[in-house]
C-alpha positions, -999 to +999 in steps of 0.1 A: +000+000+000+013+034-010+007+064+018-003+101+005-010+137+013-042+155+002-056+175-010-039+206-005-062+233-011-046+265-003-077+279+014-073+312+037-101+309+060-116+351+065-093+368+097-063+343+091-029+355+104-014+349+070-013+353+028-015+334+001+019+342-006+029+326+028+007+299+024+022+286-011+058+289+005+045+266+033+032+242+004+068+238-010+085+231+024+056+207+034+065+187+002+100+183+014+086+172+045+066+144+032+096+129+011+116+133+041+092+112+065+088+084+038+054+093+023+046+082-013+027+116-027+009+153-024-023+157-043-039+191-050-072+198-058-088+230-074-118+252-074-122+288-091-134+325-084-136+315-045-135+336-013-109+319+004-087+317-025-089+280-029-068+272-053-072+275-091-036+271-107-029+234-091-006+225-128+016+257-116+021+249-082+026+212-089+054+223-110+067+242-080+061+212-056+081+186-080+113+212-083+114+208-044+109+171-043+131+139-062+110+109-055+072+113-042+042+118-069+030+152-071-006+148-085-042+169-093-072+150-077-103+169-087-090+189-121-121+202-136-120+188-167-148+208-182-131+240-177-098+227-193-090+233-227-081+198-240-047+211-262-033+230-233-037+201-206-021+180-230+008+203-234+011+211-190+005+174-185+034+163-205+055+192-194+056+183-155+057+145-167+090+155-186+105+179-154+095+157-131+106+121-150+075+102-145+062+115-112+031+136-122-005+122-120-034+137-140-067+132-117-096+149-137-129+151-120-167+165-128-174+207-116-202+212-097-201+251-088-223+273-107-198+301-110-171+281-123-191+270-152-206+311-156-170+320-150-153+300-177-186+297-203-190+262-199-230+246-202-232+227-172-252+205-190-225+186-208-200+186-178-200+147-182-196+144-217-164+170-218-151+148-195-156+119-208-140+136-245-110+145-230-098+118-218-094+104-254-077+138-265-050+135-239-044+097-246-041+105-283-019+138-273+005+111-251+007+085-277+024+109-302-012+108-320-029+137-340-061+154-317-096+155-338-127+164-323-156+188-335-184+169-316-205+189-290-180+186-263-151+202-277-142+215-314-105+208-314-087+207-349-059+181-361-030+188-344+002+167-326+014+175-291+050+184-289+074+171-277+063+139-267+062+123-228+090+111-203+065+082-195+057+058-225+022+066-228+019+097-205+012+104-173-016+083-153-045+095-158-072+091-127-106+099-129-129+109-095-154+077-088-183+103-083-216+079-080-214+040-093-214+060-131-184+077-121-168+036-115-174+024-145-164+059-161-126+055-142-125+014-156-132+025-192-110+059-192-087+061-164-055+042-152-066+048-115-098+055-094-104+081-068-130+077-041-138+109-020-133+110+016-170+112+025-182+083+013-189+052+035-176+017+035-204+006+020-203+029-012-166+020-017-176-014-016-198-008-044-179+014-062-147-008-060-165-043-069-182-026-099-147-007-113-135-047-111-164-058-128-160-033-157-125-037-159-122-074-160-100-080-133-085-071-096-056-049-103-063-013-111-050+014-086-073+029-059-065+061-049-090+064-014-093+105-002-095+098+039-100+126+066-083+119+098-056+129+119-030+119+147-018+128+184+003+108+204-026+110+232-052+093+212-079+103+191-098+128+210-064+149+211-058+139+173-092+151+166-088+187+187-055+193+165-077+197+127-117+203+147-119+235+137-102+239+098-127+207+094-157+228+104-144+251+081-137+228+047-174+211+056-195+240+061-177+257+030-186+225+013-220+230+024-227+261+014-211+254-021-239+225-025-270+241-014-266+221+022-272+235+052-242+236+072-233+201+088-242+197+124-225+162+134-186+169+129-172+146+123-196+130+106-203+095+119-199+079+079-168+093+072-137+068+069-119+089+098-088+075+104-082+091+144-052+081+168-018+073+179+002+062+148-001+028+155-035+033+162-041+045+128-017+020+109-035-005+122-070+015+113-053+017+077-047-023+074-084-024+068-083-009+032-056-037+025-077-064+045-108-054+018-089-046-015-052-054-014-019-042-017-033-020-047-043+007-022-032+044-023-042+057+006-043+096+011-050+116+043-055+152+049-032+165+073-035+204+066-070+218+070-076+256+062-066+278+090-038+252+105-005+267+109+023+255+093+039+237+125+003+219+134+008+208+096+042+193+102+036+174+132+007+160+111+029+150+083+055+135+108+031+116+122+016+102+094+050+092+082+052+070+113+018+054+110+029+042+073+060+031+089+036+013+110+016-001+086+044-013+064+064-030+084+035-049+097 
């Protein structure tokens, strides 16, 4: 099982003691510190046109991350892939894939904010399709192959991505498992599936016995999003260390969906891993127990608001709970 970081989100929570500036600077020695403690990768996710600043320029800063680091992935979770030209994608995702020799994932995912699709003139109504259009774009792109599309999703004219990837056939490409459509859209598109951290055992069952099903066999990558964290007094202390940024991400979450805010924090259906590092290595063996050694597990360790030392004793911590795990 592979051990991960994410997703970084670079949210600056209203009254913050810090910048955006400060807060990307942060990002780029947190990397270092998650090669350091043995971790496997960093994933980033983006949004657009938001309050806090989330962050909308995750190709740029992944670039940034992979200068600083010489052997974990650096990798998008939740790219929008309706608000990506499919040409220019192409181009950044071979770019970081050639800088980076190989370490760059490409995790593409539906939008679901209303001012992202007014903001970039995309008609929500074909969200899925562009998705689903793209990914045959950037394959051809990767594979040295001329781009051709003038269907409703994209109008793209014949053209050849240059130069051509580090990685013989591209980056990986992983798609978000978003509803049992979103499974069977990562087995027929994607290299690798992504399950959110919200969603219960009993959905990833699903979700991972129907990506099998439509792929024919046992072996494609699962990338599982988990929220969690760790204190060397237990999980009530491990819990008091992220409460509050968690309020935050969840009720901004909320509010982004049309919810009203979340009362139960943490929710009691959430995969939480919570505890001493052994405590949560042992929690971890579960994904193995249910789907193998093809696990990527990825916690959050740096919820908005968090200052950069809380982060690091996260990471640190984290890096001994794979330890853990691994050697177990």
């Amino acid at each position: 099982m592979l051990f991960g970081v994410g997703d970084h989100s670079g949210q600056l929570p209203e009254g913050a003691a810090s910048s955006h500036q400060r807060l990307y600077a942060e990002l780029q020695d947190q990397a270092e510190v998650i090669e350091q403690v043995g971790l496997d990768s960093m994933w980033l996710s983006d949004h657009h046109f938001a309050e806090d600043g989330y962050m909308p320029s995750v190709l740029v800063i992944a670039a940034a991350l992979l200068g600083r680091t010489e052997r974990i992935t650096v990798a998008t979770d939740r790219l929008s892939a309706s608000l990506q030209n499919p040409i220019r994608l192409a181009e950044d995702a071979i770019a970081l894939d050639l800088l980076s020799g190989g370490r760059f994932v490409l995790g593409l995912s539906l939008c679901y904010r209303d001012e992202e699709f007014r903001g970039y003139g995309v008609d929500r109504a074909i969200d899925a399709s562009r998705l689903e259009a793209m990914v045959p774009l950037l394959r051809a792109a990767f594979l040295d192959q001329p781009l051709r599309s003038d269907g409703p999703a994209f109008d793209v004219p014949e053209v050849r991505v240059t130069p051509p990837p580090f990685t013989p056939g591209g980056p990986k490409i992983m798609i978000a498992g978003d509803g049992l459509e979103g499974a069977v859209r990562s087995a027929r598109l994607a290299d690798m599936m992504m399950i959110d951290p919200t969603e219960p055992w009993a959905y990833v069952d699903r979700a991972v016995a129907l990506y099998d099903e439509t792929r024919g066999d046992h072996k494609g990558p699962l990338v599982l999003f988990i929220y969690g964290a760790l204190s060397p007094d237990g999980a009530d202390a491990a819990w008091r260390e992220v409460a509050d940024g968690f309020r935050y991400m969840r009720h901004t979450y909320d509010r982004w969906m049309g919810k009203p805010p979340t009362q139960e924090l943490p929710p009691a259906h959430y995969r939480l891993l919570l505890g001493t590092p052994a405590e949560v290595a042992d929690q971890a063996a579960e994904y193995t127990r249910r789907y193998g050694d093809r696990v990527h597990l990825v916690l959050r360790c740096n919820y908005p608001g968090m200052a950069h030392e809380a982060v690091t004793n996260q990471l640190r911590l984290w890096g001994e709970a794979a330890a853990i795990a691994r050697s177990s």
